[in-house]
N, C-alpha and C positions, 0 to 999 in steps of 0.2 A: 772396862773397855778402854783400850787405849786408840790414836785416831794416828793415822798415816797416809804419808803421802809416797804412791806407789810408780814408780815410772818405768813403763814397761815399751823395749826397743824390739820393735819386730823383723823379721828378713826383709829387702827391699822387692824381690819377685814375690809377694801378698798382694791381692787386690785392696782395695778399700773398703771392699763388704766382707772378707777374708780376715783384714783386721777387724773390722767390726763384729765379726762374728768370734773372735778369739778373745775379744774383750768381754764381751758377754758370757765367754764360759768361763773367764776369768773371775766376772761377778757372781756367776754361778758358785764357785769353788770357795768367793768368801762369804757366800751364804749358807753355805752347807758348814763351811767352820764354824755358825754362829757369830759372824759377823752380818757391816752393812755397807753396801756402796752411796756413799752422801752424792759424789758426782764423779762424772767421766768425764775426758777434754782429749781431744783427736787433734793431736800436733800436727798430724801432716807426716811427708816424705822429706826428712832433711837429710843432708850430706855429713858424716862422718868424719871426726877429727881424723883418723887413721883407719884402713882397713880391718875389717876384723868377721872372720871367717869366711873371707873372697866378697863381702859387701862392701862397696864402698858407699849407700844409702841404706835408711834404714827409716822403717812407719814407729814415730812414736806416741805412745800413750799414756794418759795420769791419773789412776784412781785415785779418788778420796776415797778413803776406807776406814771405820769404826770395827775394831775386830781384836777378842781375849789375844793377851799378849802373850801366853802360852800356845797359841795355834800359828802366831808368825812364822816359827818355823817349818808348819807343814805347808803354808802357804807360799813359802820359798823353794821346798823342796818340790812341790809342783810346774812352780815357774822353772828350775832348773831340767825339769825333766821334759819339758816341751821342746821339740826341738825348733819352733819358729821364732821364739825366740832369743836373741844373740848378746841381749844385756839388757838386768831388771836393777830396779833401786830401790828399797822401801824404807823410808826414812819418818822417824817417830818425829812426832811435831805437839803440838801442845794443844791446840784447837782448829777445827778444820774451818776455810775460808767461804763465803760463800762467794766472795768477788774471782771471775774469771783469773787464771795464773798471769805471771808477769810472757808468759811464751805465747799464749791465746792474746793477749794483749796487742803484742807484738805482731801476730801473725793478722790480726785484722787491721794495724796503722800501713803493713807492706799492699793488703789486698785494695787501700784507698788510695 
């Protein structure tokens, strides 16, 4: 099993529960691979370096994910065929964290 960290950018017209709910068939689609979701982190509604398909916001998301390195790329190919959405990232990493990300960090020092 290899472990990744998955970041996945939703449309900005999604609700909250709409991404919630797409992250969850998300984690559905890597347990059907034979994979496992370690944890999920709900970024929030940030602003967009640059437009990118008439959005200029976008709900992002971050699986940790344990999952055969030969299914990564069906797991891509599903992400690419969703059309909500507009840019995914999965990047191999060496061991998955249990400490909140450096963006979850950040987004609770802004809400104090």
């Amino acid at each position: 099993m290899a472990f990744y960290e998955s970041v996945l950018v939703f449309r900005q017209d999604l609700t909250d529960a709409q991404v919630r709910d797409k992250a969850a068939k998300f984690a559905d689609i890597i347990k059907e691979l034979k994979g496992s979701v370690k944890a999920t982190e709900f970024w929030g509604l940030k602003n967009l370096a640059y437009i990118i398909r008439k959005n200029r916001k976008a709900h992002y998301v971050m699986l940790n994910v344990s999952l055969p390195g030969e299914q990564l790329a069906e797991f891509e190919r599903r992400e690419r065929i969703d059309e909500d959405i507009i840019r995914f990232l999965n990047v191999r990493v060496e061991a998955l964290s249990d400490k909140p990300s450096i963006m979850m960090k950040k987004n609770t020092e802004e809400a104090e």
